[in-house]
C-alpha positions as CSV (number, residue, x, y, z in Angstrom):
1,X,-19.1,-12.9,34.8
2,X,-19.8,-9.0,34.3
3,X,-21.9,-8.4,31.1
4,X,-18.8,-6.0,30.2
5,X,-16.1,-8.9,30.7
6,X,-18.8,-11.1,28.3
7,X,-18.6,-8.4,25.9
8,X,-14.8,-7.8,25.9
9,X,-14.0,-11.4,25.5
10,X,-16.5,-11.7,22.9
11,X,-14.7,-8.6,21.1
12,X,-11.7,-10.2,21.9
13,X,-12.1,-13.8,20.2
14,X,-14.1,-12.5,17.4
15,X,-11.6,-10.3,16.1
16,X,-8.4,-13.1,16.7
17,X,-10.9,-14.9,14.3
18,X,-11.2,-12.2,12.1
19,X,-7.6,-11.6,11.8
20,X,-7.0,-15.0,9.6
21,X,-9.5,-14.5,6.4
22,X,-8.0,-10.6,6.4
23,X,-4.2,-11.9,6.2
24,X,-5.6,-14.4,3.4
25,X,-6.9,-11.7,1.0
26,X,-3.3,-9.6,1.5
27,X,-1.5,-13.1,0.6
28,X,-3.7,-14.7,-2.0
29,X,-4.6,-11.1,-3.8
30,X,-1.5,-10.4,-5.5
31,X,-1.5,-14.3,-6.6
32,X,-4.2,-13.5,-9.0
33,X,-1.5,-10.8,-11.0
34,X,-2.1,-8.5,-8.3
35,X,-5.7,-8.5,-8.5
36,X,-6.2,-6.5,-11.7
37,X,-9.3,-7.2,-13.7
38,X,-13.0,-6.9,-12.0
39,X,-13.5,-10.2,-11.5
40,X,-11.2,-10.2,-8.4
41,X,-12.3,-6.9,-7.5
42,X,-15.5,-8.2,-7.2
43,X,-14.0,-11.6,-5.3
44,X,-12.3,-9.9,-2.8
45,X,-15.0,-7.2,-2.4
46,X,-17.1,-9.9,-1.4
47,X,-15.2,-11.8,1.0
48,X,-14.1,-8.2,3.0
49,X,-18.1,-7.5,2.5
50,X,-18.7,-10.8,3.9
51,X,-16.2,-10.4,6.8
52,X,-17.6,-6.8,7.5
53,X,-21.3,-8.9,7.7
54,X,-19.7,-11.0,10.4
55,X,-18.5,-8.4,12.3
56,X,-21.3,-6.3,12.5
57,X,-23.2,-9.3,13.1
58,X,-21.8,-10.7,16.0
59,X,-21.0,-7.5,17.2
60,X,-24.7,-6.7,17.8
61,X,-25.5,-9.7,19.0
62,X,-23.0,-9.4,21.6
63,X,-24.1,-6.1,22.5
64,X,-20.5,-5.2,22.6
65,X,-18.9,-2.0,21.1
66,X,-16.5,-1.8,18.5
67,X,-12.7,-0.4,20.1
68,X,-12.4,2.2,17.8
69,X,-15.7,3.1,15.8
70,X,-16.3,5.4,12.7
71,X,-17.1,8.1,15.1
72,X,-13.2,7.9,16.2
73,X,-12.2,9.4,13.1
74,X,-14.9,11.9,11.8
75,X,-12.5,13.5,9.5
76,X,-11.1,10.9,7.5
77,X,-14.5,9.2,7.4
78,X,-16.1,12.2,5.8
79,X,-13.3,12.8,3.2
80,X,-13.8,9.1,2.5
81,X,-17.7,9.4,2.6
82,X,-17.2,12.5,0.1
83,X,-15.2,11.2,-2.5
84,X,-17.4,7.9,-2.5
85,X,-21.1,10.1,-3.0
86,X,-19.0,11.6,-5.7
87,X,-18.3,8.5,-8.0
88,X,-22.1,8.1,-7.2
89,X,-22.8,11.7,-9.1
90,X,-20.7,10.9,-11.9
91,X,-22.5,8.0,-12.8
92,X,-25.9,9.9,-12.8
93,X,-27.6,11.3,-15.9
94,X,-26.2,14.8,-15.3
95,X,-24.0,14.8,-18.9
96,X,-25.9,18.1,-19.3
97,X,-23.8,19.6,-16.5
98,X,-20.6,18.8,-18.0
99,X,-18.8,19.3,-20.6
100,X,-18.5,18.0,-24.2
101,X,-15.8,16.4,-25.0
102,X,-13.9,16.1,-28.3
103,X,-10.9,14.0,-29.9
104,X,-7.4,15.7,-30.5
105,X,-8.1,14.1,-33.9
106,X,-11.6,15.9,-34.4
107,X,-11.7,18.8,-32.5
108,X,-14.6,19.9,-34.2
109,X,-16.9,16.5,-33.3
110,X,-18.2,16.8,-29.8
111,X,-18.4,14.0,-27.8
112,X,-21.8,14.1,-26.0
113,X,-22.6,11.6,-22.9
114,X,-25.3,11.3,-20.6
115,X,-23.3,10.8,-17.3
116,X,-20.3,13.2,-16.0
117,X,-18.3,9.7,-16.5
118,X,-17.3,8.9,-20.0
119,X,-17.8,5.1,-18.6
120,X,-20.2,4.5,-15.8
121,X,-20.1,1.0,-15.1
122,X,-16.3,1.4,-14.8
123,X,-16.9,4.2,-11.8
124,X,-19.4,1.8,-10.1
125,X,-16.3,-0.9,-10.1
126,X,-14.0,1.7,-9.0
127,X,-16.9,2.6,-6.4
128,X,-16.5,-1.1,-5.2
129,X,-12.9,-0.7,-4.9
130,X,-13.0,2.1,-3.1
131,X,-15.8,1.0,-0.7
132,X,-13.2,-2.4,-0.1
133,X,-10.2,-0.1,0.9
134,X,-13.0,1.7,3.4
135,X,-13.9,-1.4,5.1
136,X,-10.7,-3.1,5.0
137,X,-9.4,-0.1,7.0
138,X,-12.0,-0.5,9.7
139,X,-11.7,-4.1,10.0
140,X,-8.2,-3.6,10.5
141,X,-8.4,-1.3,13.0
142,X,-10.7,-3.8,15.3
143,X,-8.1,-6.2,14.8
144,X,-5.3,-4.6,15.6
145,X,-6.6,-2.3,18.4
146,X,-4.9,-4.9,20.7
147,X,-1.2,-4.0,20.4
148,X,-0.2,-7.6,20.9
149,X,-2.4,-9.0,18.0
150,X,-1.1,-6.1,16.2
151,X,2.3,-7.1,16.3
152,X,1.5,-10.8,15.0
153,X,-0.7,-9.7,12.1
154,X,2.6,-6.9,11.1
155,X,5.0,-10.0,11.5
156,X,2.6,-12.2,9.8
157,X,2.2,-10.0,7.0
158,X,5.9,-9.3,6.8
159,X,6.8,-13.7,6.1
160,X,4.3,-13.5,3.9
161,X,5.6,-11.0,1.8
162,X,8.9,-12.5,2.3
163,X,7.1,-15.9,0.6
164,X,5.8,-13.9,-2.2
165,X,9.8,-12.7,-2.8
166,X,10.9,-16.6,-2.6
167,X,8.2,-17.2,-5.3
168,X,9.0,-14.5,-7.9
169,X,13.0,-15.8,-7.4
170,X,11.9,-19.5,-7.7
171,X,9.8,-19.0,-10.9
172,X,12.5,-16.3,-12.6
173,X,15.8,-18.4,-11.7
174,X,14.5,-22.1,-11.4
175,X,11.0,-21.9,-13.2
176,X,12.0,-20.4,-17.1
177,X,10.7,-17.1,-16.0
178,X,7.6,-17.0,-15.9
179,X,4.4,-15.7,-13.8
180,X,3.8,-18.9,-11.7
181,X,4.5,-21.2,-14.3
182,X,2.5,-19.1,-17.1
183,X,4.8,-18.3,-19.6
184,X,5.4,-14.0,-19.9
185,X,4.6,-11.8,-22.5
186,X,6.8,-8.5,-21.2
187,X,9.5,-7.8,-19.1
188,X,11.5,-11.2,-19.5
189,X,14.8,-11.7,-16.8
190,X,12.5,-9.7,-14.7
191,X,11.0,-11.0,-10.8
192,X,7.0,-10.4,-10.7
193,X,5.6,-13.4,-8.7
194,X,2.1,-13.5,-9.3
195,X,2.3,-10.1,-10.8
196,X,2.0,-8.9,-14.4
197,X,3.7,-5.7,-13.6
198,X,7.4,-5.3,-12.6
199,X,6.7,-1.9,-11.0
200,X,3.9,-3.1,-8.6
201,X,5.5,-6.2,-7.4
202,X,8.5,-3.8,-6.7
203,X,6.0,-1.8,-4.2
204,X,4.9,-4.4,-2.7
205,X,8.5,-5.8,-1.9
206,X,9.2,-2.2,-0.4
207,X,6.7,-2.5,1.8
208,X,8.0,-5.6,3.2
209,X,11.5,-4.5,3.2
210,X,10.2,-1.4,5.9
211,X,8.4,-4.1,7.8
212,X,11.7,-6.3,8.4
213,X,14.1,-3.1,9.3
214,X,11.3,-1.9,11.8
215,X,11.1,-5.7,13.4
216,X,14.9,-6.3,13.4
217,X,15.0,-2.7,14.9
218,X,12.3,-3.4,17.4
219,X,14.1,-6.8,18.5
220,X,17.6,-4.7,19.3
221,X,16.0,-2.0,21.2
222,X,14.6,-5.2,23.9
223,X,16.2,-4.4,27.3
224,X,18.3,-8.5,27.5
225,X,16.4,-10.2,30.8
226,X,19.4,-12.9,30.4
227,X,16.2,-15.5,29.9
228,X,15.5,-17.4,26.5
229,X,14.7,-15.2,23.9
230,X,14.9,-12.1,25.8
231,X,18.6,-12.8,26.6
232,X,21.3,-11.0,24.1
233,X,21.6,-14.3,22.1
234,X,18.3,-14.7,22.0
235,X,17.6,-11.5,21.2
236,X,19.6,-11.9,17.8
237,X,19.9,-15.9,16.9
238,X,16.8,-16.8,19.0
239,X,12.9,-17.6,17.0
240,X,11.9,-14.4,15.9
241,X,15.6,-12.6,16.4
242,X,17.4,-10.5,14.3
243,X,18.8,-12.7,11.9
244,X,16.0,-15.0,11.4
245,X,14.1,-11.2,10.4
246,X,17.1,-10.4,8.5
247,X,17.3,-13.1,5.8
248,X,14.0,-12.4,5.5
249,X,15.2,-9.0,4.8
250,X,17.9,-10.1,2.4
251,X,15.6,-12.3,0.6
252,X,13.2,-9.0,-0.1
253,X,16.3,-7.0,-1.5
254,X,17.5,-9.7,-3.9
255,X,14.0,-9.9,-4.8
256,X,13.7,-5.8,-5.1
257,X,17.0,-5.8,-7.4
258,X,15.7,-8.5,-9.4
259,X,12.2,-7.0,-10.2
260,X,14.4,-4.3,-12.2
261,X,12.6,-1.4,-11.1
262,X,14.1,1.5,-10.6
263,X,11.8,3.6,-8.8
264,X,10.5,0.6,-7.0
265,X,14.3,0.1,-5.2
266,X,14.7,4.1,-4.7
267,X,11.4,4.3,-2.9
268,X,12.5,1.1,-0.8
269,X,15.4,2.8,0.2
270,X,13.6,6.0,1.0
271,X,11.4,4.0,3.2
272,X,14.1,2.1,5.0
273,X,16.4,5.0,5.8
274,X,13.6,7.0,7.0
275,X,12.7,4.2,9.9
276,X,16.3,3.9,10.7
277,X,16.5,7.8,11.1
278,X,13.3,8.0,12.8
279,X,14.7,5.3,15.3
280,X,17.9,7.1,16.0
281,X,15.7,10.6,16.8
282,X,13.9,8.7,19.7
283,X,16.4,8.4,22.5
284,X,15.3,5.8,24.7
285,X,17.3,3.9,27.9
286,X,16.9,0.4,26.0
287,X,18.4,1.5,22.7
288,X,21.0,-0.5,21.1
289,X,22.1,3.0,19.0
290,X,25.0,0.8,17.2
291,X,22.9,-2.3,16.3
292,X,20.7,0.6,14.6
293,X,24.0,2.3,12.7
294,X,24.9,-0.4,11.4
295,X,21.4,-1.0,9.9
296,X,21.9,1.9,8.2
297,X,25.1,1.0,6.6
298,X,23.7,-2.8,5.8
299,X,21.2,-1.2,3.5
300,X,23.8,0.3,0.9
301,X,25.9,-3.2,1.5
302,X,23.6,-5.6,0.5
303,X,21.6,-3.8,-2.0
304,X,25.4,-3.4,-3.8
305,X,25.5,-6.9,-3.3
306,X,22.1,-8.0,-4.5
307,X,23.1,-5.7,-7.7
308,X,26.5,-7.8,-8.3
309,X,24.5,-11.1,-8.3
310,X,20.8,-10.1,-10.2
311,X,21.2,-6.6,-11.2
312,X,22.8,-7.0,-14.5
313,X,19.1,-5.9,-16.5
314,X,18.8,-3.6,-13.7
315,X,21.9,-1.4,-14.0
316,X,21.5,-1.6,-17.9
317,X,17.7,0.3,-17.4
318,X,19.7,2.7,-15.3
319,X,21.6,3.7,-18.3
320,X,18.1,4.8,-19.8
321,X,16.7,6.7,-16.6
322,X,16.9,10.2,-19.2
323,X,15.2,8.0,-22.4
324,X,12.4,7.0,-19.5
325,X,11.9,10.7,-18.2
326,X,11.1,12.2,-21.9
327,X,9.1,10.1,-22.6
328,X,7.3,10.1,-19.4
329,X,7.6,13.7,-19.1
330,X,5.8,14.1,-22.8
331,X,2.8,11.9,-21.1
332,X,2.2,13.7,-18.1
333,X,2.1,17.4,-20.4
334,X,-0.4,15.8,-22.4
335,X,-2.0,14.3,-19.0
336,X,-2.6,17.6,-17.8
337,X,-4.1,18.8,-20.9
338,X,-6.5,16.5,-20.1
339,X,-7.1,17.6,-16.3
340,X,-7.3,21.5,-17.9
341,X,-10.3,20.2,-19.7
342,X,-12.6,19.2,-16.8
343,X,-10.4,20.4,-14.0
344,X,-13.5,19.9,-11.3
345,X,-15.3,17.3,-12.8
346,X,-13.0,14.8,-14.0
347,X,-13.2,12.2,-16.6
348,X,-15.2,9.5,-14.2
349,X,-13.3,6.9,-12.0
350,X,-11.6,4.2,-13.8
351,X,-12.1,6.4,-16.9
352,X,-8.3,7.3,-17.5
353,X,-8.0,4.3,-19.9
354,X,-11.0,5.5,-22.3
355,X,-10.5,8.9,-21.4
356,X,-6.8,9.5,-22.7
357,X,-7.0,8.5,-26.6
358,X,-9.0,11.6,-26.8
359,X,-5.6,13.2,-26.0
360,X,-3.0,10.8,-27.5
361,X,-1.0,12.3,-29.8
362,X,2.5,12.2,-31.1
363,X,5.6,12.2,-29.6
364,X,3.8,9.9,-27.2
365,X,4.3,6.5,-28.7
366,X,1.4,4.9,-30.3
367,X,2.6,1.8,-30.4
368,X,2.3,0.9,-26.6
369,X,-1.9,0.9,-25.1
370,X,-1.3,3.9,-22.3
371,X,-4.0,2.4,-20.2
372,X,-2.3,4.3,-16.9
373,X,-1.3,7.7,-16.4
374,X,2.1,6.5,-14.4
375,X,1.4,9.0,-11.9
376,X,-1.6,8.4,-9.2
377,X,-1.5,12.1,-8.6
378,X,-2.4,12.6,-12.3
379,X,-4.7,9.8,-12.5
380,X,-6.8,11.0,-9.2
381,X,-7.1,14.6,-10.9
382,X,-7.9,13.4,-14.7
383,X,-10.7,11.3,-13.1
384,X,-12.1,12.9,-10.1
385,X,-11.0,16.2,-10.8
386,X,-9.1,18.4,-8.3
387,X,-11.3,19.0,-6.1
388,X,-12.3,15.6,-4.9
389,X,-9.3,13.6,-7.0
390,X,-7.4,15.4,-4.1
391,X,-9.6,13.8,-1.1
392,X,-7.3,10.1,-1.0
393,X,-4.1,12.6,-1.0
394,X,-5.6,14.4,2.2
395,X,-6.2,11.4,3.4
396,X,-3.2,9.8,3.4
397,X,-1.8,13.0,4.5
398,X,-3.8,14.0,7.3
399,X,-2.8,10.0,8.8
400,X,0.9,10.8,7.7
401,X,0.2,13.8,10.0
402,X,-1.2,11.9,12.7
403,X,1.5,8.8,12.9
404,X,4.3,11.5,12.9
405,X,2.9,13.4,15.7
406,X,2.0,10.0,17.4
407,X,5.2,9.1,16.9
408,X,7.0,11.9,18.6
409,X,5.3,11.9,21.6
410,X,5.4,8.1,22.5
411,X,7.1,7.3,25.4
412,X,9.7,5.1,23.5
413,X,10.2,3.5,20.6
414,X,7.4,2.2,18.4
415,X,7.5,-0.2,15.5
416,X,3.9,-0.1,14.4
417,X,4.0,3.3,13.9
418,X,7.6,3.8,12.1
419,X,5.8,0.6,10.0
420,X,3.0,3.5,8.8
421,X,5.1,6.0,8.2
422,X,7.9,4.3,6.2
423,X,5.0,2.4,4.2
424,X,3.5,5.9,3.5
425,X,6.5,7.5,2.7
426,X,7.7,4.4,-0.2
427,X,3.9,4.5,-1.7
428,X,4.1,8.7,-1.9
429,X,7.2,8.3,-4.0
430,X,6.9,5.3,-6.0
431,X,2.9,6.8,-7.1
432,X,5.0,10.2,-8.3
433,X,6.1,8.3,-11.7
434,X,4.0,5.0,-11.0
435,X,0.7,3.2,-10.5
436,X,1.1,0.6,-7.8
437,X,-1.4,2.0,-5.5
438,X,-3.4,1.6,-8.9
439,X,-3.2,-2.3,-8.3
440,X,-5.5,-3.6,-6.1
441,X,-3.0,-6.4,-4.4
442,X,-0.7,-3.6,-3.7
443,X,-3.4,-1.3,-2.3
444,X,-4.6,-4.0,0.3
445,X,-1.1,-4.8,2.0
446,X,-0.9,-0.5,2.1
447,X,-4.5,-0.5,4.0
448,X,-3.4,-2.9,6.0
449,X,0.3,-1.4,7.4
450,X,-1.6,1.8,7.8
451,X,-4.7,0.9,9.2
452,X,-2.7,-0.9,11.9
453,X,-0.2,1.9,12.7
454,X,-3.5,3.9,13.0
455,X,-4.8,1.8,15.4
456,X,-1.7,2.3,17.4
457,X,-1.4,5.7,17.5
458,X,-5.2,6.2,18.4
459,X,-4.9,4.1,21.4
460,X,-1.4,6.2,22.1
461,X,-3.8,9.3,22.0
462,X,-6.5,7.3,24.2
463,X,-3.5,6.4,26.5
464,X,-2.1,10.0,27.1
465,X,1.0,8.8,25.0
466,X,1.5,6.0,28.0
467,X,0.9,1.9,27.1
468,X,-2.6,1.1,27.8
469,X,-2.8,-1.8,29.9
């Protein structure tokens, strides 16, 4: 055997390995209510560390190189790089560089701290997190670099989604409502599986609901061989056909309706309509155009019909939507007020819940603990400032960018990359009036969608837009 065959097959089986303990921090994170306090942060921060160790291990060992390495995507890794080296500054003793702070309460007592971060060992854990969402990307990428495995670690993810959605309905209809048997405290009549936000768990439905449009729309556009599941009926009643993906499907939307968020279902929506569109732009010779139309007009259907049966709280909050927008619209004025006051610093990662009682004031209710901003946008820029709170946005942009582009020159239809850009497009909207991408369960299943359609449009570009083989 060639030493380059060794290697490849090394490559090869060490990242089918690698696959499984990835898939079991997406499923079991948002078990632990999505993976909120630091103790799970710190969990899962190990076990990705842990599988990064591996890699790199073996990897070396091997003498193999990695498919696509860091120096594959010198932008993104330098924005990433930057905003990290900066959560390092502002936990340094540079206080005298920034500056004092006061309380809306006591404008005339300055607040004077040693560190650009008005809480340090919060920035080292959102240092951590950030560092996790770096590697999981990479790791990701190796994985899916192979289109095939790609495909099963998107349809893997997708069930189990579709099992977190079975859970929240079991323990809200069957269960006494509660959070896997642990009685609730807030939003009652309400699905949240393992969550203890309605609003997160919502996200992470959507994202599941783009992944089953984009599979059932990937099994009708199949050219029918005639032969088992290739064949028209397989095609749609066979393992893995379109209705088999579509209760899946319908499962997610009941689930979405019954989580009672609003802009959770609306971002959903935006994400599903925009594959379906994206599907009809690409004309291609295998394209079942009518099994795709009618997609579209499922959507509305069965979302109506998912309200009828376990919307009844949910249209009731939709009778509130102006309440909701004063008051969040009173929040995010005094939110800014507090970017204005450090506009290039920032507060320090993590910092918004400490940060913000400085700036709490009425009409903003002070009965309820404002520990979010309920905008990421705002949150990035209260606590890294402008300047470098806007590096995840450019980010996410610049691969937005890059899928689209990808995505218009492929040869044909492609679900891994409508996958990135309908999961983009649902977290871009829901994080407007929102934190899910705040919740670190929520944040892993979006690495993972995109890192994979990344993976797939850098081996398009490797490829000349043409299949590798």
């Amino acid at each position: 055997m060639k030493k380059t065959a060794r290697y490849h097959s090394d490559r090869f089986r060490l990242n089918n390995q690698m696959m499984w303990p990835i898939l079991l921090v997406v499923f079991l994170s948002p078990l632990a209510f999505g993976s909120t306090k630091p103790s799970f942060w710190l969990l899962w921060s190990m076990v990705i560390s842990l599988c990064g160790a591996v890699l790199f291990g073996r990897m070396a060992a091997s003498g193999a190189r990695f498919r696509i390495a860091p120096r594959n995507l010198p932008v993104l890794f330098s924005l990433f790089a930057a905003l990290g080296a900066y959560m390092v500054v502002q936990v340094l003793p540079l206080g005298a560089f920034s500056p004092a702070v006061s309380s809306v309460a006591d404008p005339d007592t300055a607040i004077a701290v040693n560190t650009i971060s008005l809480t340090p060992h919060d920035t080292i854990l959102a240092l951590t997190r950030w560092g996790t969402y770096g590697l999981l990307f990479f790791l990701v990428l190796q994985i899916t670099s192979n289109p095939q495995r790609a495909r099963t670690f998107i349809n893997l993810i997708y069930w189990a989604i579709v099992i977190h959605a079975i859970v929240a309905l079991l323990f809200l209809l069957q269960f006494g409502d509660t959070i896997l048997g642990i009685p609730k405290w807030k939003y009652f009549g309400s699905a949240m599986g393992g969550f203890i936000n309605r609003n997160s768990f919502a996200t992470f439905l959507a994202f599941g609901s783009v992944l089953g449009i984009n599979l059932m729309i990937e099994r009708m556009t199949e050219k029918p061989s005639g032969k088992g599941d290739s064949s028209v009926l397989g095609i749609y009643l066979g393992k893995g056909g379109v209705v088999t993906i579509g209760l899946g499907w319908l499962i997610l939307v009941i689930a979405l309706v019954a989580t009672n968020s609003r802009m959770g279902l609306f971002a959903a929506c935006c994400g599903m309509i925009a594959s379906i569109v994206l599907a009809l732009a690409k004309r291609t010779a295998n394209g079942n155009r009518v099994g795709i139309w009618v997609l579209l007009l499922v959507i509305p259907v069965f979302v109506g019909l998912g309200m009828f049966g376990y919307g009844a709280v949910f249209l009731e909050r939709l009778g509130t939507v102006g309440e909701a927008s004063d008051v969040r619209m009173q929040l995010y004025e005094q939110v800014v007020r507090m970017i204005q006051t450090r506009p290039l610093l920032g507060f320090g990662g993590n910092s918004f819940e400490y940060a913000y009682p400085l700036f709490h004031q009425a009409p903003v209710s002070f009965d309820l603990v404002w520990d979010k901003a309920h905008s990421t946008y705002l949150a990035l820029w209260a606590e890294y400032g402008l300047i470098f709170g806007s590096l995840p946005l450019l980010i996410v942009g610049i691969i937005l960018w890059q899928l689209t582009t990808a995505y218009m020159k492929a040869p044909g239809q492609d679900m891994l990359l409508r996958c990135g850009l309908g999961v983009v497009l649902v977290g871009a909207v829901h994080s407007l009036v929102d934190f899910s991408l705040e919740i670190e369960a929520v944040t892993f299943a979006f690495v993972a969608i995109v890192a994979t359609a990344w993976a797939r449009q850098f081996e398009l570009g490797q490829s000349g837009g043409r299949d590798a083989p």
